[in-house]
DRENDO-1510 file (C-alpha; in Angstrom, 1 decimal, always signed):
<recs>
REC; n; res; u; v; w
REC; 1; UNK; +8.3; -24.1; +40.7 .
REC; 2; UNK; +8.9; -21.4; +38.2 .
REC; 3; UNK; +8.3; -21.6; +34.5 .
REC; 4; UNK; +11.6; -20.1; +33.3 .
REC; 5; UNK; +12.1; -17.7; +30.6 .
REC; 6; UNK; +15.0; -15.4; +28.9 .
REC; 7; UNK; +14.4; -12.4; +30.4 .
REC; 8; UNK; +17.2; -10.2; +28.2 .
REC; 9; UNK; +16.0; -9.1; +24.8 .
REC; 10; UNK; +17.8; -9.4; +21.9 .
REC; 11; UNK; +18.1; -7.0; +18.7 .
REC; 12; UNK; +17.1; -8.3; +15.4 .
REC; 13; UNK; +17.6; -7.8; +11.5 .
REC; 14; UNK; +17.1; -9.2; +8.6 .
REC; 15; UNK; +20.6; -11.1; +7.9 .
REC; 16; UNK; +20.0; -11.7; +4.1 .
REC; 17; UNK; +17.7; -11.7; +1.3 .
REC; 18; UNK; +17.4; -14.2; -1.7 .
REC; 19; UNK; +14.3; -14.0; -4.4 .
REC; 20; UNK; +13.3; -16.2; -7.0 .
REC; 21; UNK; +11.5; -14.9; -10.2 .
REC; 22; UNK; +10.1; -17.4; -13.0 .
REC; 23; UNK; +11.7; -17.4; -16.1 .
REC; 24; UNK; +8.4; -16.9; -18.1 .
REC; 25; UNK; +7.6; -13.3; -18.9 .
REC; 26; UNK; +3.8; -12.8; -19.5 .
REC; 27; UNK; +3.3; -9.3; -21.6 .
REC; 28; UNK; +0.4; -7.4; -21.7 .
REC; 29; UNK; -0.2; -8.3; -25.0 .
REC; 30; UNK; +0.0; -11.8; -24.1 .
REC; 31; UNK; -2.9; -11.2; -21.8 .
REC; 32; UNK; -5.1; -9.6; -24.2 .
REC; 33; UNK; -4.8; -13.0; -26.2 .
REC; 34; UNK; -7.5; -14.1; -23.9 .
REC; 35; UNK; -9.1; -10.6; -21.9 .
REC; 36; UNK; -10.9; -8.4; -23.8 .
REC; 37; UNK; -8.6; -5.3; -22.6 .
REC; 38; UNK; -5.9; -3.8; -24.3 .
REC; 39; UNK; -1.5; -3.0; -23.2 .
REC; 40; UNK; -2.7; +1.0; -23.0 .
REC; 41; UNK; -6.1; +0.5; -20.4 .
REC; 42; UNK; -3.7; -2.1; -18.7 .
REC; 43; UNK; -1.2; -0.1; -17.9 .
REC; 44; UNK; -3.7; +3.4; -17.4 .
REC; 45; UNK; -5.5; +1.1; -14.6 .
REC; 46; UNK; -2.4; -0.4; -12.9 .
REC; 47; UNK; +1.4; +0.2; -14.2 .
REC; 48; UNK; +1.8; -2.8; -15.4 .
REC; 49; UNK; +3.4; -4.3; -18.3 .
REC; 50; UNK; +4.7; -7.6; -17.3 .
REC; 51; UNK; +4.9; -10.0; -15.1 .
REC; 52; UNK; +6.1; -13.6; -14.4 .
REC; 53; UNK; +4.0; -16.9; -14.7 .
REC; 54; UNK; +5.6; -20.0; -13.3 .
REC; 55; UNK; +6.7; -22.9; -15.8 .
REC; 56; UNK; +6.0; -26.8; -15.3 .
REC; 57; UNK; +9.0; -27.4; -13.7 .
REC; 58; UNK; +8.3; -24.4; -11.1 .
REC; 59; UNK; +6.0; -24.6; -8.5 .
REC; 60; UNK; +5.3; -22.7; -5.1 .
REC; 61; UNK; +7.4; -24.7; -3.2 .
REC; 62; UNK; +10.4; -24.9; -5.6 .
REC; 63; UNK; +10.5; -21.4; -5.9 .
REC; 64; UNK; +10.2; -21.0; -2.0 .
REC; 65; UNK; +12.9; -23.4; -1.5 .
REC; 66; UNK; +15.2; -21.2; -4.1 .
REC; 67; UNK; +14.5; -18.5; -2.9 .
REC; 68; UNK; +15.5; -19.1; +1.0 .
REC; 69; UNK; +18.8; -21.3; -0.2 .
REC; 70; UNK; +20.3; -17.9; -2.0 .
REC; 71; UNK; +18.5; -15.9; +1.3 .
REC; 72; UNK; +20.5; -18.5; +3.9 .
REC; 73; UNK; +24.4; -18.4; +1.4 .
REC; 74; UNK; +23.9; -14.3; +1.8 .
REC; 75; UNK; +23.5; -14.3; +5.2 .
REC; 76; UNK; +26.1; -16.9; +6.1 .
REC; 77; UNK; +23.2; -19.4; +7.9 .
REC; 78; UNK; +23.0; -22.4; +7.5 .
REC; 79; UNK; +19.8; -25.0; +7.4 .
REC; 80; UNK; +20.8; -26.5; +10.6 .
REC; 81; UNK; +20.9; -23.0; +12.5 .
REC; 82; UNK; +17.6; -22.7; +12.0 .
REC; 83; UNK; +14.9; -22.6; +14.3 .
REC; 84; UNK; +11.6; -22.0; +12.5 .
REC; 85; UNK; +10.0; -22.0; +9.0 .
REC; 86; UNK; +7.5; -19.3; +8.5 .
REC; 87; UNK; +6.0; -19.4; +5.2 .
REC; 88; UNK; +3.2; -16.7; +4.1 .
REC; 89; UNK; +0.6; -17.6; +0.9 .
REC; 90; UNK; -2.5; -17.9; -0.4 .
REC; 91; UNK; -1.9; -20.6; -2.7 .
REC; 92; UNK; -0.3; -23.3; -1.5 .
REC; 93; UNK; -3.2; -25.6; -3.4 .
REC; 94; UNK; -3.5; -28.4; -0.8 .
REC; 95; UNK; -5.0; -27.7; +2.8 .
REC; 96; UNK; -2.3; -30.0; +4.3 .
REC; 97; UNK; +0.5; -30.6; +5.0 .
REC; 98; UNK; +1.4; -27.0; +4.7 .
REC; 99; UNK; +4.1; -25.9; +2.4 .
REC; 100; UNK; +6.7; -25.0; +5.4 .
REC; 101; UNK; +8.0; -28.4; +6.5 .
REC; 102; UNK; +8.3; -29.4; +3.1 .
REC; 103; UNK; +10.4; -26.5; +1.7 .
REC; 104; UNK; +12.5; -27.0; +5.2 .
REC; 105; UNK; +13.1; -30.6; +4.7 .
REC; 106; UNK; +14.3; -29.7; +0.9 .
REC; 107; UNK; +16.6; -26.7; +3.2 .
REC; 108; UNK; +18.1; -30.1; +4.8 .
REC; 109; UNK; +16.0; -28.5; +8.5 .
REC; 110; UNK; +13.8; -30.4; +10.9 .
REC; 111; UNK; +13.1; -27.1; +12.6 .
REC; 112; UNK; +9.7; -25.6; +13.4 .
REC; 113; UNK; +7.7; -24.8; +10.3 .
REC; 114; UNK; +4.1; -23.4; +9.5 .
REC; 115; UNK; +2.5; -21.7; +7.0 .
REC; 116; UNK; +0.6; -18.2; +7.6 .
REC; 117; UNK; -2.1; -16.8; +5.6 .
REC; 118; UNK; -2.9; -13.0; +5.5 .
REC; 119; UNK; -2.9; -12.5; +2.3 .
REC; 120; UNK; -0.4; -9.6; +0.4 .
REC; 121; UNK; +0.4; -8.3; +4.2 .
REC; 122; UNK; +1.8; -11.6; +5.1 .
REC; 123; UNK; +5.1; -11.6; +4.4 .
REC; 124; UNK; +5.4; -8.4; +7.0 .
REC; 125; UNK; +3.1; -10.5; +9.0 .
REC; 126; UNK; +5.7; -13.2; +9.2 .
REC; 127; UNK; +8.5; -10.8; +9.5 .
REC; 128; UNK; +7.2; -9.9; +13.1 .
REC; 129; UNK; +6.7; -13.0; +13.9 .
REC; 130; UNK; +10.4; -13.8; +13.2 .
REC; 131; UNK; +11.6; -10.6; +14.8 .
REC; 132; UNK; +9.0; -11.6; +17.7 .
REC; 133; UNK; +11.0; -15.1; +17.9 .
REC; 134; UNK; +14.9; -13.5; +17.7 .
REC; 135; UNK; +14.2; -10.6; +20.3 .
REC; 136; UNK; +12.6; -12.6; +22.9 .
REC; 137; UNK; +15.5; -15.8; +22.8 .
REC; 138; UNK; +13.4; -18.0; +21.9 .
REC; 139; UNK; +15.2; -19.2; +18.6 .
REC; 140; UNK; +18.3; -17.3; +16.7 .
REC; 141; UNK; +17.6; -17.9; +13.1 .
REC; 142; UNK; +14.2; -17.5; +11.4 .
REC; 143; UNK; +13.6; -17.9; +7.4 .
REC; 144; UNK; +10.5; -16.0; +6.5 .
REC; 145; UNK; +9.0; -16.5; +2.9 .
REC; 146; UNK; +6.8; -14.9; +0.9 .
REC; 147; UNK; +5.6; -16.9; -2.1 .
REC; 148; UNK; +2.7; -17.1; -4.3 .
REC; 149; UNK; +2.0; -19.4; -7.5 .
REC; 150; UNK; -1.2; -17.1; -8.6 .
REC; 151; UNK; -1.8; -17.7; -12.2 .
REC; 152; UNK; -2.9; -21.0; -10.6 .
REC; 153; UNK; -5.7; -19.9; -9.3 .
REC; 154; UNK; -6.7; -17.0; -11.9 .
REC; 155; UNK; -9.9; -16.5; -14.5 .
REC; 156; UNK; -8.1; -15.5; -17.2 .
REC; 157; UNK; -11.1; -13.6; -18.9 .
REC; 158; UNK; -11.6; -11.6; -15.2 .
REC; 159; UNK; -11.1; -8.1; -16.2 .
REC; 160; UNK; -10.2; -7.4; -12.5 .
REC; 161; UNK; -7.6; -10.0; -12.1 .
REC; 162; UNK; -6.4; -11.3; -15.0 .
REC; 163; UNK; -3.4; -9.0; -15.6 .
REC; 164; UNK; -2.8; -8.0; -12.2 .
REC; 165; UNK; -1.3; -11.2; -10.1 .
REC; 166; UNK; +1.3; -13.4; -10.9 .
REC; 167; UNK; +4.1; -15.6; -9.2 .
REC; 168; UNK; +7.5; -15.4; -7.3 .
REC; 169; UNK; +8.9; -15.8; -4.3 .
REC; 170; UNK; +11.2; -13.8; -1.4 .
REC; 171; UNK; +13.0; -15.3; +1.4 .
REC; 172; UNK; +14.6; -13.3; +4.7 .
REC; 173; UNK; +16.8; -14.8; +7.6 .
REC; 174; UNK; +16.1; -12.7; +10.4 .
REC; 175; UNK; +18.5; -13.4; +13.3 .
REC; 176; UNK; +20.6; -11.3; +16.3 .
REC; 177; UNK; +21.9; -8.1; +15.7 .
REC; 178; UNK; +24.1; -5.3; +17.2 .
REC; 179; UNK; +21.5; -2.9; +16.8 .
REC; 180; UNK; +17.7; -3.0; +16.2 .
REC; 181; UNK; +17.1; -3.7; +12.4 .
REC; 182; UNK; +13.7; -4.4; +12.3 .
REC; 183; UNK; +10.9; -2.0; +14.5 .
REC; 184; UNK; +7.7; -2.7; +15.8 .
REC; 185; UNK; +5.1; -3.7; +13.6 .
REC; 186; UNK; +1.9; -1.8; +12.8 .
REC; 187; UNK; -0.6; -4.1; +12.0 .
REC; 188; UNK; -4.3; -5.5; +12.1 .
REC; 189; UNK; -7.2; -6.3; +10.2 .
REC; 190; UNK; -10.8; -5.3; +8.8 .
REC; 191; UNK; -13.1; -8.5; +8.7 .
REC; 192; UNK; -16.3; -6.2; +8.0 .
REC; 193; UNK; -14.8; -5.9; +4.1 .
REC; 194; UNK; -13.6; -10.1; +4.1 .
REC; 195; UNK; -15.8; -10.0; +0.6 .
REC; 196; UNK; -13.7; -7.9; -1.2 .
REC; 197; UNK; -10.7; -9.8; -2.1 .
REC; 198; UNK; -12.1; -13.4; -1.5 .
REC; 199; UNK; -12.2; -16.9; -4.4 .
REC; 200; UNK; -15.1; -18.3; -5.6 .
REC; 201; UNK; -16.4; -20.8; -5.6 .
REC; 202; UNK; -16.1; -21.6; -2.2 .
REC; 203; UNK; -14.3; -24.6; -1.2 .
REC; 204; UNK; -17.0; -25.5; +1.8 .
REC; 205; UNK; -19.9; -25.8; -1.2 .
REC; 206; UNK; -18.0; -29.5; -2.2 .
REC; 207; UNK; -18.1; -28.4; -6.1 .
REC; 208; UNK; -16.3; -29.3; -9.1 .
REC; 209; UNK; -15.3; -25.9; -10.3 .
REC; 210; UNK; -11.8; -25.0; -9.7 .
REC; 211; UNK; -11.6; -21.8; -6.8 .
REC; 212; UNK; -10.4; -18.5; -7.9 .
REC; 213; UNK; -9.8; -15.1; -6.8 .
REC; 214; UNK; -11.8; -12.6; -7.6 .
REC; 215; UNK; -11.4; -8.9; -6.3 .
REC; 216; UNK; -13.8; -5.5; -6.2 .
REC; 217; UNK; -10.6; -3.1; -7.3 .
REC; 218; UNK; -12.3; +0.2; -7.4 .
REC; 219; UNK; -13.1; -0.9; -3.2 .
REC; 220; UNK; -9.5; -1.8; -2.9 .
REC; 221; UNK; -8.4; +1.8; -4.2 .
REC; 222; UNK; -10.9; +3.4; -2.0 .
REC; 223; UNK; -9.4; +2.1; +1.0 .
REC; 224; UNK; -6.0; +1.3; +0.6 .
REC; 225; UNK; -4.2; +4.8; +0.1 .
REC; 226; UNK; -5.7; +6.3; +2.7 .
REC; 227; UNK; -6.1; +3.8; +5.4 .
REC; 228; UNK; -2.5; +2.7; +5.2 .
REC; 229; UNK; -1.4; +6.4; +5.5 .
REC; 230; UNK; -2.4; +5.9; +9.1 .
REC; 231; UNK; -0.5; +2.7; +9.1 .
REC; 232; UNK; +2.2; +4.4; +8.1 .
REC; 233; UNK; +2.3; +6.8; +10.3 .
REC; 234; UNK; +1.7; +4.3; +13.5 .
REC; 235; UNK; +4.9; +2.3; +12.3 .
REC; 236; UNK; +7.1; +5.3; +11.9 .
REC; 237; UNK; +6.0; +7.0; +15.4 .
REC; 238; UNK; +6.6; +3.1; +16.8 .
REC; 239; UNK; +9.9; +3.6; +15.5 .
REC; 240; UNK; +11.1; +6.4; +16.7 .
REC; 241; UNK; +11.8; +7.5; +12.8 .
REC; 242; UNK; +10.6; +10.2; +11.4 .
REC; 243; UNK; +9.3; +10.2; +7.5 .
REC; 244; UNK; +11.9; +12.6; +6.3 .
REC; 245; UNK; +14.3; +9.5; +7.6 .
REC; 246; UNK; +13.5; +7.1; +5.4 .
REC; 247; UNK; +15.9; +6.2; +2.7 .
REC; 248; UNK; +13.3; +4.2; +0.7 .
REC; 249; UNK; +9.1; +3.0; +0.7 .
REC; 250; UNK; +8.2; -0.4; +0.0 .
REC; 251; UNK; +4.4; -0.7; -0.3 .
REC; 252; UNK; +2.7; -4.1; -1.2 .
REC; 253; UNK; +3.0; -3.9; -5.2 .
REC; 254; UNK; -0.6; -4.0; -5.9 .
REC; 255; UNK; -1.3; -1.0; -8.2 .
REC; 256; UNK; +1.2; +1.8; -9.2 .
REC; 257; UNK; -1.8; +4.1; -8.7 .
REC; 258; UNK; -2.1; +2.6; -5.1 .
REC; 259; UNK; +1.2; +3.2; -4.4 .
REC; 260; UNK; +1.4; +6.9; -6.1 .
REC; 261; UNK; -1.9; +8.6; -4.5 .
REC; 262; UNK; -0.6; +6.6; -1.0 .
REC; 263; UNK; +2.9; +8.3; -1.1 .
REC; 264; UNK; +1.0; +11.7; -1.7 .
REC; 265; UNK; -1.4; +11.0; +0.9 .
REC; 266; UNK; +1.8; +10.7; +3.3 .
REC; 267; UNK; +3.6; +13.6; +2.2 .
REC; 268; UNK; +6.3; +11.4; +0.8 .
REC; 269; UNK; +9.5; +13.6; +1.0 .
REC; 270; UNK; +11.3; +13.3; -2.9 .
REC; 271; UNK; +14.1; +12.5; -1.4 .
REC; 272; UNK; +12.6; +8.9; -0.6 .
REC; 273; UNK; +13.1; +6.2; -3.2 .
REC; 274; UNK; +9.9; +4.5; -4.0 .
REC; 275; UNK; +9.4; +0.5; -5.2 .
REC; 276; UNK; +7.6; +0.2; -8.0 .
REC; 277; UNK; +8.4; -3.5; -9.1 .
REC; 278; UNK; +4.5; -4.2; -9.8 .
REC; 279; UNK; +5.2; -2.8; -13.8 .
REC; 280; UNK; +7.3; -5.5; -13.9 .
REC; 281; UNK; +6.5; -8.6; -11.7 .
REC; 282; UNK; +3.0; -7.4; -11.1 .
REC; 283; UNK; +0.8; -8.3; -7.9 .
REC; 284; UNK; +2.6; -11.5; -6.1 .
REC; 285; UNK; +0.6; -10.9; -3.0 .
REC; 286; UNK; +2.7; -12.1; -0.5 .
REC; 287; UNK; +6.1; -12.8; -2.5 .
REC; 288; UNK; +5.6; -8.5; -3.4 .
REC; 289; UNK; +7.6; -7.4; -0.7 .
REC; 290; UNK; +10.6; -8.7; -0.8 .
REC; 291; UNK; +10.6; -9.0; -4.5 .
REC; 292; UNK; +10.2; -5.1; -4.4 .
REC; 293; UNK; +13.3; -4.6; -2.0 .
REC; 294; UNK; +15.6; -6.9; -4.0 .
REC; 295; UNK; +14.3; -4.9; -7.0 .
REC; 296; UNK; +15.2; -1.7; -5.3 .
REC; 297; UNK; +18.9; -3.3; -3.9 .
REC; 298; UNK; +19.3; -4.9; -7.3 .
REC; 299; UNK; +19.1; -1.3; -9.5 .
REC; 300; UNK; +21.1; +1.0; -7.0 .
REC; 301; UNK; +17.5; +2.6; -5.7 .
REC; 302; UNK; +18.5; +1.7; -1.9 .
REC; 303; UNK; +21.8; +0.1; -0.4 .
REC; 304; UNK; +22.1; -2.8; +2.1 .
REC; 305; UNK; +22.0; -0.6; +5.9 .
REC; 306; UNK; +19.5; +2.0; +4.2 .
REC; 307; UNK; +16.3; +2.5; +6.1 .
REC; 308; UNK; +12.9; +1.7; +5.1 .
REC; 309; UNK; +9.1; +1.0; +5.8 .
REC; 310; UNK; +7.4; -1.8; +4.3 .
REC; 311; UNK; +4.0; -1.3; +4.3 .
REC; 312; UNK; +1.9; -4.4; +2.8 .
REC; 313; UNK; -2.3; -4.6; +2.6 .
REC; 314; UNK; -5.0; -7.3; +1.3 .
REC; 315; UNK; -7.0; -10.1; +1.9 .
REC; 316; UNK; -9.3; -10.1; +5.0 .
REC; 317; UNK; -8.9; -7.0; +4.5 .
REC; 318; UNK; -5.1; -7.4; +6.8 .
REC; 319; UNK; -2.4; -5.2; +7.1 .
REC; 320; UNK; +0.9; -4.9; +8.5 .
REC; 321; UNK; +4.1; -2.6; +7.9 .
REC; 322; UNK; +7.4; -1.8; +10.0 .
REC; 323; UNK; +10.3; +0.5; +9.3 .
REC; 324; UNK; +13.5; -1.4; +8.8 .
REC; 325; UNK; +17.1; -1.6; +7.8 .
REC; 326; UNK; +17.6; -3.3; +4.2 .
REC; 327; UNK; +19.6; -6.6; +3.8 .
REC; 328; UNK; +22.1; -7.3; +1.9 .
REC; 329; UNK; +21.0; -9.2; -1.1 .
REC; 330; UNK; +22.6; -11.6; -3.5 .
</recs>
C-alpha cells in the first residue's frame, strides 16, 4: 500500500499580525543608573534610546498569548482553525514543558505546538516552517510567535548587553492564499562562531549562579553586514524579486549601525523604506521582527500588500530571511 500525500500545493501569506509591547519604558538614562556608560555612547554605539522591560504582571507567555489573540481577531482565525503552535525564544526560563502548548491552551487550541530556538533569526525560522506547513496541505492555519522576556536574563553592569535587549512579543497567522505571499526562505547557520552570542554560566556546570547572555559585539558587526548581504541576495534571486522591488527592509533590530552599513553593503535603493524600531524597543531577538513590521505598518512607512524582505541573524550564529507581502495589522 501507498503512503498517501497532497500532492497540490497551496499558496501562502501571512493572514494577520498582532504585537504586544510592555508598558514599562526603560530610558537610557535609566540604564546608566546601574552601567557605567552614558545616553550619548549609547546611542553612538547602537541607536538606541529606549526600550521596553516587562512588568510583574507580564511575562513571556502572557505577552505571547496577547500578542497572537489580536494576530488571530485581524486575520479573521479563530483558535479552533488552528493547526500548529510555533513559538521561537531564547528565554522561555524552564526547559519543559515548552512555552507553545501553554500559550495555545490560553488561545482555547489543542493543536500541535513546539517551541523553536534559533535565536534573533527565529521568528523567520518559524515563518518557513509555517509557510512549509500551509503550502504543502498539511494544516491551513499556523500562528508563529516571536517572543522574548530578555531583561530576565541580562547583567545589568555588562557594557555589551545591558542597554541593548529587552522584551516584546509578535504573532503571525499564516494560512492559504490566492497568490504566493511568503517566498522561499534563505537560511542556515555558522556553528564554528557558537561562542559569540552564548550565556554564562552554563546550565550543564549544575551552579547557583543565575545564566545570562553575554555577546562579543564588535564580532557581531564584523560579520553581520556583510554576510547577510549574501543572504539577502539568495532570498531575493529565490524570489524572483528584484531589490529595486522591494517596498520596505526589515532586518533583525540589533544595531542601527548593523542595519545602516548592511543596507549600503546591498545597494539599498532610497526608495526602500527601512525599520528601524531598535531606537525604540531595542534588541528583542526573536520578537524584533515582527515588532519592526508592525512599527513600520503602524507609522505609514509600508502598507498591508507592500513587499518586503525580512532578513533576521544571531545566536549559533543562525540566519534566515525571505521576501514577503506585509499583513494587515491591528
Amino acid at each position: 500500500m501507498t503512503i498517501q500525500q497532497a500532492n497540490d500545493l497551496t499558496d501562502a501569506a501571512m493572514l494577520g499580525l498582532g504585537v504586544y509591547r510592555p508598558e514599562r519604558v526603560v530610558t537610557n538614562d535609566e540604564i546608566c543608573e546601574v552601567l557605567d556608560s552614558s545616553d550619548e555612547w549609547i546611542q553612538s554605539r547602537s541607536g538606541i534610546k529606549t526600550r521596553r522591560f516587562a512588568g510583574p504582571d507580564e511575562d513571556l507567555i502572557t505577552m505571547a498569548t496577547a500578542a497572537a489573540q489580536r494576530a488571530l481577531t485581524v486575520a479573521g482565525v479563530s483558535a479552533d482553525q488552528l493547526g500548529c503552535v510555533i513559538v521561537a525564544t531564547s528565554t522561555y526560563p524552564e526547559h519543559t514543558p515548552a512555552s507553545a502548548a501553554q500559550i495555545a491552551d490560553r488561545l482555547g487550541s489543542t493543536c500541535a505546538a513546539f517551541d523553536i530556538s534559533a535565536g534573533c533569526a527565529g521568528f523567520c525560522h518559524g515563518l518557513n516552517l509555517a509557510t512549509s506547513m500551509v503550502r504543502s496541505g498539511a494544516e491551513s492555519h499556523v500562528l508563529v510567535i516571536g517572543v522574548e522576556q530578555l531583561s530576565r536574563f541580562m547583567d545589568p553592569t555588562d557594557r555589551g548587553t545591558a542597554f541593548i535587549f529587552a522584551d516584546g512579543a509578535g504573532a503571525v497567522v499564516v494560512g492559504p492564499s490566492e497568490t504566493a505571499g511568503i517566498g522561499p526562505t534563505a537560511w542556515g547557520s555558522d556553528g564554528s562562531q557558537a561562542h559569540v552570542i552564548n550565556q554564562t554560566p552554563s546550565c550543564i556546570g549544575g551552579g547557583a549562579d543565575h545564566p545570562v547572555v553575554q555577546m562579543e559585539g564588535t564580532a557581531v558587526f564584523r560579520w553581520a553586514p556583510f554576510a547577510m548581504a549574501e543572504v539577502v541576495h539568495e532570498a531575493l534571486a529565490s524570489a524572483g524579486v528584484s531589490i529595486d522591488d522591494l517596498h520596505a527592509f526589515i532586518p533583525h533590530q540589533a544595531n542601527l549601525r548593523i542595519t545602516q552599513t548592511l543596507s549600503r553593503n546591498i545597494k539599498l535603493p532610497e526608495s526602500v523604506a527601512v525599520a528601524t524600531d531598535v531606537v525604540d524597543s531595542g534588541n528583542t531577538s526573536a520578537a524584533s521582527v515582527p515588532l519592526a513590521m508592525e512599527a513600520m505598518l503602524r507609522t505609514g512607512q509600508a502598507k498591508a500588500g507592500d513587499l518586503a524582505l525580512l532578513i533576521a541573524f544571531g545566536a549559533g550564529l543562525s540566519y534566515a530571511g525571505q521576501v514577503v507581502t506585509l499583513p494587515p495589522h491591528e
